[in-house]
C-alpha positions in Angstrom: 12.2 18.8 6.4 13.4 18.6 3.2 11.1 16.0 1.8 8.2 18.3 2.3 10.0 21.6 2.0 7.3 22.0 -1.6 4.9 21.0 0.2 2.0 22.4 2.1 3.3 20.0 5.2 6.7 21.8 5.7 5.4 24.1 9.0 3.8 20.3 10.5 7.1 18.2 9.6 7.8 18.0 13.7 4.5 17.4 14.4 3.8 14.7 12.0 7.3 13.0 13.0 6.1 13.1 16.6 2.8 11.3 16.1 4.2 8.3 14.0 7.1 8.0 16.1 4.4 7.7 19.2 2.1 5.5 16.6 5.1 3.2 15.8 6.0 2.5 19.6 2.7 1.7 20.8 2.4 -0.3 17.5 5.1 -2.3 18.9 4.7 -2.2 22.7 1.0 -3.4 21.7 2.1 -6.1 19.7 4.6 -7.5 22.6 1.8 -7.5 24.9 -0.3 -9.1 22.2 1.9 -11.8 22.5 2.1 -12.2 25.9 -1.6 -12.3 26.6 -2.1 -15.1 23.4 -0.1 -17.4 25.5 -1.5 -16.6 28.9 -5.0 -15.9 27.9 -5.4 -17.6 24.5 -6.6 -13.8 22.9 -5.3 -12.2 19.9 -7.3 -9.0 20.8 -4.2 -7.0 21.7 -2.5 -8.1 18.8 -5.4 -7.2 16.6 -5.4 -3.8 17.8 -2.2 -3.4 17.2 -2.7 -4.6 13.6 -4.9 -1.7 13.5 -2.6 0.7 15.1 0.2 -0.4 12.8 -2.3 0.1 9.5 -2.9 3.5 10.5 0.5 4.4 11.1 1.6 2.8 7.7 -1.6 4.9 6.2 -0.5 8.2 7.4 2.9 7.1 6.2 1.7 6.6 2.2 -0.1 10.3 3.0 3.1 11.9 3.0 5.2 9.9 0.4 1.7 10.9 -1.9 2.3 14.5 -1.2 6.1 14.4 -1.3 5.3 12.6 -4.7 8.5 10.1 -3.5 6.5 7.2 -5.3 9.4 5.1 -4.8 9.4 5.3 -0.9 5.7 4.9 -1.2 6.1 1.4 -2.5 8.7 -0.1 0.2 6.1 0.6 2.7 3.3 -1.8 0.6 4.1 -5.1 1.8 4.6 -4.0 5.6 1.3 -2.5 4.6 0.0 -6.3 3.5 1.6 -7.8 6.5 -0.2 -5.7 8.4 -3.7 -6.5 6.9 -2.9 -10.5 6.8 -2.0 -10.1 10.5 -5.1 -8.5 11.1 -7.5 -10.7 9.4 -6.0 -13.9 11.5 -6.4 -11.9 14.5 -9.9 -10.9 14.0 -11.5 -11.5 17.6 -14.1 -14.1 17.6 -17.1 -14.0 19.1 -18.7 -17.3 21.1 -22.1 -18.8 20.7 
């Protein structure tokens, strides 16, 4: 609470906390699962989506180091950030002719 207390997030501190904490875990659960079904199916659909998932989360995340203005903190998250977007683009479900 702190880290927002001059902010006009300090009432949704809990709130936001709650939804990345849920974003994270299904970012992760996703992403196991992901794996699993590449090597029973062959498909990197569930891994894509969890690309996605994870991009969002990291997104929101930059939101709030922005309006913190904690610039520092901001820049730790970029290259989980570029992970995520490299794991996304060799994910990218293919379509067959």
């Amino acid at each position: 609470t702190g880290h927002f207390s001059k902010t006009f997030l300090s009432r949704f501190v809990w709130i936001m906390l709650a939804k990345i904490t849920v974003a994270e875990l299904l970012t992760g659960f996703l992403a196991a699962a992901g794996i699993v079904y590449f090597f029973a199916a062959g498909s990197t659909l569930l891994i894509f989506y969890a690309s996605i998932l994870g991009a969002a989360s990291i997104t929101a995340l930059f939101f709030g180091q922005r309006v913190a203005k904690d610039y520092a903190g901001a820049a730790v998250l970029v290259p989980y950030f570029l992970l995520l977007i490299a794991m996304m683009f060799l994910t990218i479900p293919q379509t067959r002719l």
